[in-house]
C-alpha positions, -999 to +999 in steps of 0.1 A: +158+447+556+191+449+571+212+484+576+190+505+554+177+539+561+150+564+547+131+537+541+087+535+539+067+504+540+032+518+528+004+497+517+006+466+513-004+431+522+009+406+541-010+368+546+000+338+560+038+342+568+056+321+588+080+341+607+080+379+604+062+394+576+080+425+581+118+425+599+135+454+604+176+451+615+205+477+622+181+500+606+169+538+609+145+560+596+123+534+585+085+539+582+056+513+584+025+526+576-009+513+564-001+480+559-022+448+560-012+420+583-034+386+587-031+349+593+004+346+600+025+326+625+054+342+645+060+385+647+044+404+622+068+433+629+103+425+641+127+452+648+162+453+659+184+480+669+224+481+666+239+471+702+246+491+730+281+501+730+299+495+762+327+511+777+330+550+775+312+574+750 
């Protein structure tokens, strides 16, 4: 999920992924509840924020 917002990830399953079941990016509001994660390889739950900004507010 990329730039998304208001967002829930509720009940479901995830088995045997091989690189992030579940990957949050530039993203807010999102919700991951009650979810089922087994026999995977690599982050089950990846999540990126936007960058920093530099230089004055």
């Amino acid at each position: 999920m990329s730039r998304a917002s208001n967002v829930i990830i509720r009940n479901l399953t995830f088995r045997g992924w091989n690189d992030d079941a579940i990957n949050v990016q530039y993203s807010i509001r999102v919700w991951i509840d009650h979810n089922t994660l087994s026999d995977g390889y690599e982050g089950a739950v990846t999540a990126w924020t936007r960058p920093a900004r530099s230089g004055p507010s």
